[in-house]
C-alpha positions as CSV (number, residue, x, y, z in Angstrom):
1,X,131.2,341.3,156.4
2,X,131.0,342.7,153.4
3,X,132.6,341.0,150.3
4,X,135.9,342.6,148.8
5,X,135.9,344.0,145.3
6,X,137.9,341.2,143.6
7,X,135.9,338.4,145.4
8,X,132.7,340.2,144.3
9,X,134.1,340.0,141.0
10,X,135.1,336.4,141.0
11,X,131.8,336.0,142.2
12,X,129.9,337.4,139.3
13,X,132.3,335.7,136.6
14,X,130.9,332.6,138.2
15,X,127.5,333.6,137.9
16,X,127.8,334.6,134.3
17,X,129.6,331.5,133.1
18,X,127.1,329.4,135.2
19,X,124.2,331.4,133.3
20,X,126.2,330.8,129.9
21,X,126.4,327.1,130.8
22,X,122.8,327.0,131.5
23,X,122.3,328.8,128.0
24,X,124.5,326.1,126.0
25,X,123.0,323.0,127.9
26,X,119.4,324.4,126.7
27,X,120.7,325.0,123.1
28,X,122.3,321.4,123.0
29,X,118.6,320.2,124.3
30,X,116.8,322.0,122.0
31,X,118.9,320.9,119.0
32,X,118.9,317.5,120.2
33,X,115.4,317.5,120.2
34,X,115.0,318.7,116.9
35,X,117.6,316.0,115.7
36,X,115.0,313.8,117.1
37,X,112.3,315.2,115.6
38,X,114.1,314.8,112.3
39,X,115.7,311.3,112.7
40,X,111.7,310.7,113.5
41,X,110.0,312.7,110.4
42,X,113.1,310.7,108.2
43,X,111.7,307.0,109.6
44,X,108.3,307.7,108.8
45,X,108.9,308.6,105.4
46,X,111.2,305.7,104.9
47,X,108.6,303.7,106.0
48,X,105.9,304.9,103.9
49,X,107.6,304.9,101.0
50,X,108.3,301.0,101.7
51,X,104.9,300.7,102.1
52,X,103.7,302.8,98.7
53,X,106.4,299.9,97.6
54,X,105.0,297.0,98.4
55,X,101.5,298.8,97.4
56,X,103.1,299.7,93.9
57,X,104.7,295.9,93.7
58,X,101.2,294.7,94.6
59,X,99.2,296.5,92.0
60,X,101.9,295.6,89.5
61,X,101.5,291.8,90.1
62,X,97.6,292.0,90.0
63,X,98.0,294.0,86.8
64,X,100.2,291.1,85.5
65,X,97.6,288.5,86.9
66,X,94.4,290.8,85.2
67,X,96.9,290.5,82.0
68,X,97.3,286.8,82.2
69,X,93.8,286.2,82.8
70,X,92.8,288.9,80.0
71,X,94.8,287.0,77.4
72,X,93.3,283.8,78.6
73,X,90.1,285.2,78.1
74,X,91.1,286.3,74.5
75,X,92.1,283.0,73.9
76,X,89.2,281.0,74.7
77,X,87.1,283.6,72.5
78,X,89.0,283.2,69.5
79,X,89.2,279.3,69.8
80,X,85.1,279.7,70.6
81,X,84.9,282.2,67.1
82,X,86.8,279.3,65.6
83,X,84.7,276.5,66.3
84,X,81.2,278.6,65.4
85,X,83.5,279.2,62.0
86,X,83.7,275.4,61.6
87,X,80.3,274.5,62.8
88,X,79.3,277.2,59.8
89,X,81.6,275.6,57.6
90,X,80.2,272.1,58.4
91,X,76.9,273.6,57.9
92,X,78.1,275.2,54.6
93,X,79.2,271.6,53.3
94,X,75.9,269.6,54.4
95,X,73.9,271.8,52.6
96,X,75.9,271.8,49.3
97,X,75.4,267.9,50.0
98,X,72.1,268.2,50.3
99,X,72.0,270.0,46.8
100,X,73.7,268.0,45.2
101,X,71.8,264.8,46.7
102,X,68.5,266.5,45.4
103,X,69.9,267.1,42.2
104,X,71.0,263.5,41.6
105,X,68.0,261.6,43.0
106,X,65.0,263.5,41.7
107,X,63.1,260.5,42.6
108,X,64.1,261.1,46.4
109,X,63.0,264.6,46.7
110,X,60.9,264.1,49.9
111,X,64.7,262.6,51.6
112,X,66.2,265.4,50.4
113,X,63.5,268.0,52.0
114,X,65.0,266.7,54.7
115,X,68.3,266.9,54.5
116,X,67.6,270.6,53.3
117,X,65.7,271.2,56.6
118,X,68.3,269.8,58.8
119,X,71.2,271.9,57.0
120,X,69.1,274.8,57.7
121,X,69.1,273.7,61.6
122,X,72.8,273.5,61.8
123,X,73.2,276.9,59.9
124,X,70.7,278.5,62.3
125,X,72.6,276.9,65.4
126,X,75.7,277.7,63.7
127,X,74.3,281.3,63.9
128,X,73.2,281.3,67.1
129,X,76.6,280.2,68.0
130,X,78.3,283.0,65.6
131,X,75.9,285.5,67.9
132,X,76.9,283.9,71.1
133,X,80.1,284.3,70.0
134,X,79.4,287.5,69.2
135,X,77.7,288.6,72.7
136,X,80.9,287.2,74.4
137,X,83.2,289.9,72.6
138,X,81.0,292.9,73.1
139,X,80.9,291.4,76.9
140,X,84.5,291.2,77.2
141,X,84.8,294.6,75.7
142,X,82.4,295.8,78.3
143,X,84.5,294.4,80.7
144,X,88.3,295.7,79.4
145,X,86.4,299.1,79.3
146,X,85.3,298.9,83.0
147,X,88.9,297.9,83.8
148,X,90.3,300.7,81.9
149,X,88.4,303.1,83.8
150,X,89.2,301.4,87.1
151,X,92.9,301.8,86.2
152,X,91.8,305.2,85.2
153,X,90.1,305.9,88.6
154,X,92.9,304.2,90.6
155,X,95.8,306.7,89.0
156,X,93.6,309.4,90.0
157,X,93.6,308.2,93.3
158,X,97.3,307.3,93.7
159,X,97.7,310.6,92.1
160,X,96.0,312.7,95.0
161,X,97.1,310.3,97.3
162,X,101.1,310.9,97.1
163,X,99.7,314.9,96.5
């Protein structure tokens, strides 16, 4: 039996809606989806950005230990520069003893040779230690040099890194 005109009509409306149903349920999909995506992409970000913080706090604190130990080092060179200045000093004030020993007690010159020689010991030990001391700082400075290009090197990095 064929269908009458207004039930063909109802009949179509139906369809249609149906079909314009269909079409929002996909678009609410599809943007949910993307939501999704973007709630996703947003986590991931958060996360590596907590983890280029702890990185960041991590390289901070062995910067701070580097400077610590740095400064330590400094120290300990200094007080070593000031002991081969006192060992040099000490030396200094033997020999001007032995001077004056030779000068008062001509009669004791062969004692006094040897006082001479043994101020010139300490003064060449006291300038072996002065070079020592020496060698230390141009090591050290070696060594801050090597860290300032590491630091160097490691900005470059982080730099193409969060590129």
């Amino acid at each position: 039996m064929p269908a009458s005109e207004p039930q063909r009509q109802e009949a179509e409306r139906e369809r249609q809606n149906a079909e314009q149903h269909r079409r929002e349920s996909e678009v609410k999909r599809e943007i949910s989806a993307e939501q999704q995506q973007q709630a996703a992409l947003h986590q991931y970000a958060a996360e590596q950005q907590r983890i280029q913080s702890e990185k960041d706090r991590q390289a901070s604190e062995e910067s701070r230990e580097f400077a610590e130990e740095m400064r330590q080092t400094k120290e300990a060179i200094r007080q070593q520069a000031e002991e081969a200045r006192r060992v040099a000093e000490e030396a200094r004030r033997a020999a001007e003893e032995a001077r004056r020993v030779a000068e008062e007690a001509r009669r004791a010159a062969e004692e006094a040779r040897q006082q001479a020689a043994e101020a010139r010991r300490i003064a060449q030990e006291a300038q072996r230690a002065a070079a020592e001391a020496q060698s230390i700082v141009q090591e050290q400075r070696e060594i801050l040099a090597e860290m300032a290009l590491t630091a160097q090197q490691y900005r470059k990095v982080m730099t193409q890194y969060e590129e």
